[in-house]
N, C-alpha and C positions, 0 to 999 in steps of 0.2 A: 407825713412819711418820715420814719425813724433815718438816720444817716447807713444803718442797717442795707434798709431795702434799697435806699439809694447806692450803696456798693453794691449790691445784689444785682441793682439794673443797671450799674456801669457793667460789670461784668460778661451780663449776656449783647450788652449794647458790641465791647469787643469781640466777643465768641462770635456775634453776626456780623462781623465784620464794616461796623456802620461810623468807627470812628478807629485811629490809628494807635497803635504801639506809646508813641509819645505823650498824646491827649490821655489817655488811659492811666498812663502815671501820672498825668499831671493832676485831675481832676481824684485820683483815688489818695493822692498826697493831701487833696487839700479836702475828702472829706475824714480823711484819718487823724489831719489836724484840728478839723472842726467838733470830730468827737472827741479830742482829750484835752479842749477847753478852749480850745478858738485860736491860738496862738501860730505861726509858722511850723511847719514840719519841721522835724529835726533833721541835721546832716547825717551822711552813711554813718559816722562812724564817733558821733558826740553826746550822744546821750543815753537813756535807759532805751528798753523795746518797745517795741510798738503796741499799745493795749490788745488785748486778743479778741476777736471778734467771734461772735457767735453765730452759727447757721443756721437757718429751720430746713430740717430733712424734708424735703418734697415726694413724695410715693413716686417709686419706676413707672407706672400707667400712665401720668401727668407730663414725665419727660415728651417734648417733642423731638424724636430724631431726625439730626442735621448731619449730613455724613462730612460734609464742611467746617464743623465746630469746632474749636478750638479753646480746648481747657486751661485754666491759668490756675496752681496751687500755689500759695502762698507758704513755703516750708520756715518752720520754725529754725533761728540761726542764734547762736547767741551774739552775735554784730546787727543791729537793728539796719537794713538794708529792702527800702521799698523797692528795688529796680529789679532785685531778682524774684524770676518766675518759671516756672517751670510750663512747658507748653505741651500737651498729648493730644495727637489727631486721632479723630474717633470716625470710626466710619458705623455702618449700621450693621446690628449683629450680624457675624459671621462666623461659620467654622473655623473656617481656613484664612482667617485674617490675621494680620500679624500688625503689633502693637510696637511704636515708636515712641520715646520718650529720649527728650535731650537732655544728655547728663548734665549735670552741675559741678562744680566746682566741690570735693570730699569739706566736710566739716561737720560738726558737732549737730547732730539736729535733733530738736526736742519730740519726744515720742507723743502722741498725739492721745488722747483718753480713748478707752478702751471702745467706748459707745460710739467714737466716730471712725472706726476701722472698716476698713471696704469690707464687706463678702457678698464676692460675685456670683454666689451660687444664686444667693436670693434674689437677684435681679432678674433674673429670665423668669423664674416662674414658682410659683409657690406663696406663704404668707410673705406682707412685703416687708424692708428693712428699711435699715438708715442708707442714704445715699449719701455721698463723697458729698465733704465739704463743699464743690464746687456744682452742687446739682441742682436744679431747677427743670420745669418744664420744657426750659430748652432744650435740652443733654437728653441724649438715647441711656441704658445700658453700654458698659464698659464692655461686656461679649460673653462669648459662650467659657464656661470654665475648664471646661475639658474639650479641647478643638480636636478633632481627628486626625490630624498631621501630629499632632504628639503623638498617637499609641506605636507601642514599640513592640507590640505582640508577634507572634509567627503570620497572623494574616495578612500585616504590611509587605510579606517578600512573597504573596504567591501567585503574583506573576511573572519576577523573575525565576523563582523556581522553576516554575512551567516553562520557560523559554531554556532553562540550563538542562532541567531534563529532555527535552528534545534534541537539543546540542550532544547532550552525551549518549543518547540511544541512536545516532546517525553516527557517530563515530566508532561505538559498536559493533554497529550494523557494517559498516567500511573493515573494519577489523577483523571481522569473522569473515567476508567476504574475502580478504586477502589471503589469509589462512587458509580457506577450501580450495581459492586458487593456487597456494603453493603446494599442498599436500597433494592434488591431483599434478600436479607437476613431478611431484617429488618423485610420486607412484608410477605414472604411465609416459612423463614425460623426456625418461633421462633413458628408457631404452634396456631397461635393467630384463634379465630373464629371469624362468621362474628358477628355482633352485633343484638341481642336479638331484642325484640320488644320493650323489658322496653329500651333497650337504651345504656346497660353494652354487655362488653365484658366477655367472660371466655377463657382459656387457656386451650387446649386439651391437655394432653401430651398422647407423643407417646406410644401404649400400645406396653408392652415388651411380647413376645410369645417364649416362650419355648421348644423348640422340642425334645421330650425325645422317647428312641427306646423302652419303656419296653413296653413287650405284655399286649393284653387285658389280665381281671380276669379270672383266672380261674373257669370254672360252676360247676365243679368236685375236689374242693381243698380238701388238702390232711390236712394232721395236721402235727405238726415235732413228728414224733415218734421215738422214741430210738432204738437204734441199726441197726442192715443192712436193706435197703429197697428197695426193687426193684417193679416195675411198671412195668405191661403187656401192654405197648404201642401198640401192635398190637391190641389186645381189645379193641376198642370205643363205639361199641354197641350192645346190651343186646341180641340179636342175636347170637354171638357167644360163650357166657358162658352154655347156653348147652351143648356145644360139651365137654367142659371141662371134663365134670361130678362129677364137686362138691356142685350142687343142687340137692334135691327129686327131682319127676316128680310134688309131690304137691305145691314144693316152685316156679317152676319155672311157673306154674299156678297162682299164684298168684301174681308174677311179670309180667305175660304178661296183666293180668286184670288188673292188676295198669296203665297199658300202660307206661312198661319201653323202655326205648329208650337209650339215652346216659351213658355209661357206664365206672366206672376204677374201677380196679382188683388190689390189692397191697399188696405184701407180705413182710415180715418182718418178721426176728431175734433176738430174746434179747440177751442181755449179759447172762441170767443165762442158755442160752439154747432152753428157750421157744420158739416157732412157731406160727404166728398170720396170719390172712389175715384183709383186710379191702376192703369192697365191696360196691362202690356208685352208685347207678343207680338212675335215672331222669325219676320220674312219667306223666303223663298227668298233674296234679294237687297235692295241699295241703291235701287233703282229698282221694284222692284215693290213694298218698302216706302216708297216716294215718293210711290208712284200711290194704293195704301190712304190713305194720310194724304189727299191733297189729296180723292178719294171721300168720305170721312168727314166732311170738312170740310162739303163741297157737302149731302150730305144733311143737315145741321144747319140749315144754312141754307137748305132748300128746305123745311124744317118748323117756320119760322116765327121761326127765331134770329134772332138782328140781329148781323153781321159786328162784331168788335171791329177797330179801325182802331190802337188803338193799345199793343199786345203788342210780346213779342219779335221779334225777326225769325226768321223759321225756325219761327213756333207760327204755325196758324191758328186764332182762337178766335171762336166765336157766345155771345152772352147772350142771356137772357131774363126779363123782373120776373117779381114773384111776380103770380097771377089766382086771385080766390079760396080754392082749398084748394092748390092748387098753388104751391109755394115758388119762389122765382128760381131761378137758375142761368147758371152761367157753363161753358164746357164746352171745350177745346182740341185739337189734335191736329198731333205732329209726327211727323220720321222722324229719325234717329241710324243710317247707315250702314243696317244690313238691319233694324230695329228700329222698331214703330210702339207711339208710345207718346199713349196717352190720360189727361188730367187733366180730371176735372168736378167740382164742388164745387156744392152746393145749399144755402140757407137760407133765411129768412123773408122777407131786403131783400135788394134786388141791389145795394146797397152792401158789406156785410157779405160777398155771395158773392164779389163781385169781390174785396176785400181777401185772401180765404183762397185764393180761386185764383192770384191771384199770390204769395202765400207759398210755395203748393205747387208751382208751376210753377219759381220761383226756386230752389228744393231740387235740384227733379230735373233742371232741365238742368244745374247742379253736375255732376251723375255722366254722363248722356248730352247731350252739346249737341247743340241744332237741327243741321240741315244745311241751307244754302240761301243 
């Protein structure tokens, strides 16, 4: 065996990792010395270079790929230096693999003959070529020459295209959406009207409506009168105050010829004692509740009342002191449009009764004034 093949079988001995970094130099020193005449290897930096060795190119079919391998080139330097090596991990062809090699130290390096230049085309497939000085059976192919992660065409971006065109046809799509919502705003939302005959616009606004629970007016209002007051709610009409019997048979004659009809009953307490009623009843008219009141009036004082001279205007009122078990009283009667209204008030002195009758009388013309 030439010292040749014996470098050739140290070689792939460290590519298979069957002996170390160190023994590798050591054992390639001493057959680099054994072929340039037997003597010690020379120092890094003492003598001429190291004779140049020759390879036999082994065919790419013959390589056996090791994805494990580990290539050692020997680069030409003009400093003769066995220690430096160059190391490239080789995996088994791949597209998309990517090639490491650890730099070296820049210097002078001798270009290598033309016949031992890599071309990786021919190793994947085709007539075969020379392989790398470092080739043998052991060694794969170096890889594919055109790996797919290099092209730099329009096909590499279209998927993000596709993802950017969809991005921008939604924000479009948002765009015009906001637009139709503003323009219908713009149109129907601001309240605007159509145009006049002169040729101007006016702006409607929207009318605001209020909806409030409180009942209708009352047609029977009351006055605020002092002290306790109570309401014969079952009383509404003028019908059932006969049965009472706190009309003559003459008063209630002349409520039925008034044509009364709707009717409130309301009693009341003073603070000093006193006792009152207030009696509203709803004529046919202004004038037949005119002619009730002044009736009313007359029969008060055809039974013994004494004319009050000095009332309101529009009330006509009788008093009477108190006689024995019978209490005073003061007693009134006006009209208010179709409305005859009755205020009496009773107590022990006709001082006292007078005082509450004009309290109560001053209450409720407030809500119904005299007429006259």
């Amino acid at each position: 065996m030439s010292w040749q093949e014996d470098l050739a079988e140290l070689d792939r001995t460290l590519a298979e990792g069957r002996i170390s970094a160190d023994d590798y130099r050591r054992r390639r020193d001493e057959l680099l010395a054994a072929a340039s005449g037997g003597g010690p290897a020379a120092p890094p930096n003492s003598g001429p270079f190291a004779p140049p060795v020759r390879w036999d190119a082994v065919p790419p079919s013959q390589a056996n790929p090791n994805p494990d391998a580990t290539q050692i080139v020997t680069p030409g330097a003009q400093q003769a230096n066995p220690d430096r090596t160059q190391v490239v991990s080789q995996r088994p062809a791949d597209a998309d693999r990517t090639q490491y090699v650890t730099p070296i130290t820049p210097q002078q390096q001798q270009m290598p003959p033309p016949q031992q230049q890599q071309q990786q085309g021919g190793w994947q497939s085709g007539p075969p070529s020379s392989t790398p000085p470092w080739g043998g059976d052991s060694y794969s192919p170096i890889g594919d020459a055109n790996p797919s992660w290099i092209a730099q065409g329009p096909e590499v971006f279209d998927d993000s295209g596709s993802g950017k065109g969809k991005v921008i046809g939604i924000v479009v799509a948002i765009v015009l959406l906001a637009g139709i919502a503003f323009g219908a705003y713009w149109i129907w939302g601001r309240g605007e009207s159509s145009p006049t005959a002169g040729g101007t616009t006016t702006e409607t606004p929207a009318a605001t409506t209020t909806t409030t629970s409180q009942p209708p007016p009352d047609p029977l209002p009351l006055g605020d009168i002092p002290g306790k007051v109570t309401t014969n709610k079952a009383l509404t009409d003028f019908t059932g105050v006969p049965k009472l019997g706190y009309l003559l048979e003459s008063e209630v004659a002349l409520y039925t010829t008034a044509g009364a009809t709707k009717t409130k009953l309301t009693q009341f307490t003073l603070d000093d004692g006193s006792r009152g009623i207030v009696l509203i009843v709803q004529g046919s008219d202004a004038a037949a509740a005119a002619a009730a009141a002044l009736g009313l009036h007359n029969t008060q004082i055809n039974n013994g009342m004494t004319q009050v001279t000095d009332g309101p205007a529009g009330v006509m009122a009788g008093q009477i002191d108190a006689k024995g078990e019978q209490n005073a009283r003061v007693r009134g009667h006006y009209s208010s449009k179709d409305l005859i209204i009755r205020v009496d008030v009773a107590s022990s002195s006709l001082v006292v009764a007078r005082k509450g009758f004009d309290d109560a009388l001053e209450a409720q013309l407030e809500v119904l004034a005299a007429d006259g």
